[in-house]
C-alpha positions in Angstrom: -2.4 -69.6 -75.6 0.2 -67.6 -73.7 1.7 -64.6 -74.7 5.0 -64.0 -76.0 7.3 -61.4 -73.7 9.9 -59.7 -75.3 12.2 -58.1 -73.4 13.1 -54.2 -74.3 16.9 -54.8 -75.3 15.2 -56.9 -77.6 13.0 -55.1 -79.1 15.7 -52.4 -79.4 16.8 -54.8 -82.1 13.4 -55.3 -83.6 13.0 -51.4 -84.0 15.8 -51.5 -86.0 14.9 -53.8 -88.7 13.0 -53.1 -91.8 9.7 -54.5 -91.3 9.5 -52.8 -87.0 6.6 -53.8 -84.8 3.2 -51.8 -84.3 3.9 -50.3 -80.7 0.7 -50.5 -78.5 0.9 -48.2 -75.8 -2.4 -48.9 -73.6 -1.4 -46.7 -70.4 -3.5 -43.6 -69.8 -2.6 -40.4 -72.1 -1.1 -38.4 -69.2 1.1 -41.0 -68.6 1.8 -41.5 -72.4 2.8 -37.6 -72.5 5.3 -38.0 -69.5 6.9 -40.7 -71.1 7.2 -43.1 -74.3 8.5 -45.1 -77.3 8.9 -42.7 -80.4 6.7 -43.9 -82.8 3.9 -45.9 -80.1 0.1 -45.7 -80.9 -1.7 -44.8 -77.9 -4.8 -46.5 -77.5 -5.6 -47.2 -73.5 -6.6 -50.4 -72.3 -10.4 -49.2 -71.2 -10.8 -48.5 -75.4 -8.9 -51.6 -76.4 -12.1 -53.8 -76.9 -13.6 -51.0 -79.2 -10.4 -49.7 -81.0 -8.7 -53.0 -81.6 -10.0 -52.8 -85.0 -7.9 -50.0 -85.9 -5.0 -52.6 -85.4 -3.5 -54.7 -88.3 -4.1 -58.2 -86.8 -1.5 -59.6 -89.6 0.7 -57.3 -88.4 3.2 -58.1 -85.2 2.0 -55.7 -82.3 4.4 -55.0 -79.1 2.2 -53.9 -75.9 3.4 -51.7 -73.7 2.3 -50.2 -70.4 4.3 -49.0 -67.4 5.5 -52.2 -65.6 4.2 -54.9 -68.6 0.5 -55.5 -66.5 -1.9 -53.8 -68.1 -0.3 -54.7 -71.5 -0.2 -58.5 -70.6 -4.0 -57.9 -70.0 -4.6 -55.9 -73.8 -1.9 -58.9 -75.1 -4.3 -61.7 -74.4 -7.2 -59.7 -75.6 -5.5 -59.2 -78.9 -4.6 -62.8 -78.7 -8.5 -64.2 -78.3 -9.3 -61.7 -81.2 -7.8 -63.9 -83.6 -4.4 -61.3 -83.8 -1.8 -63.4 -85.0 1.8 -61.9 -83.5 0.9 -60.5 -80.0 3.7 -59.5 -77.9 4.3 -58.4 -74.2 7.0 -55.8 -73.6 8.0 -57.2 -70.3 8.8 -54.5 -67.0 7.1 -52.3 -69.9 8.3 -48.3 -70.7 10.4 -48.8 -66.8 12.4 -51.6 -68.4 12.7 -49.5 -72.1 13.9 -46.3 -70.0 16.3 -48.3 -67.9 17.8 -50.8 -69.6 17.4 -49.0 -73.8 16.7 -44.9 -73.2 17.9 -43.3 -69.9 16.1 -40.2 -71.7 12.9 -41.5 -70.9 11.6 -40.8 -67.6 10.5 -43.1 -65.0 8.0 -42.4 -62.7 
């Protein structure tokens, strides 16, 4: 099954409604520092297949990474693991700093 992209002005939306996403972040933890989503759980995409428990699988879950690759790759994962609302932030945190939160720095 393919995943589901969202893109970041709509997940902007999503953010703001009562019953918000689980935010995946699954770059690497120096990256996470220079830049993120408030409120993202980091959990990098090497430790996804032995962290993915910690995840709600009922829950929906928005992956993120810098440019949407790595988090396509933890997406599917999720996906095959029997996670039920998987999606893929698409252009990842680049496209949420440019196009939602100048603030956020690109790099």
């Amino acid at each position: 099954m393919a995943v589901i992209q969202i893109e970041a002005t709509d997940l902007l939306v999503r953010l703001s409604e009562k019953d918000s996403p689980i935010l995946l972040d699954v770059r690497e933890p120096h990256e996470f520092e220079y830049a993120r989503i408030e409120g993202s759980e980091l959990i990098p995409l090497n430790q996804i297949p032995l962290r993915f428990n910690e995840l709600d699988p009922l829950k929906e879950v928005v992956v993120i990474c810098h440019h949407g690759i790595r988090s396509q790759q933890a997406a599917f994962f999720l996906d095959h693991q029997g996670f039920k609302h998987v999606l893929n932030l698409a252009g990842g945190i680049d496209a949420w700093s440019r196009e939602c939160d100048p603030n956020i720095k690109r790099y």
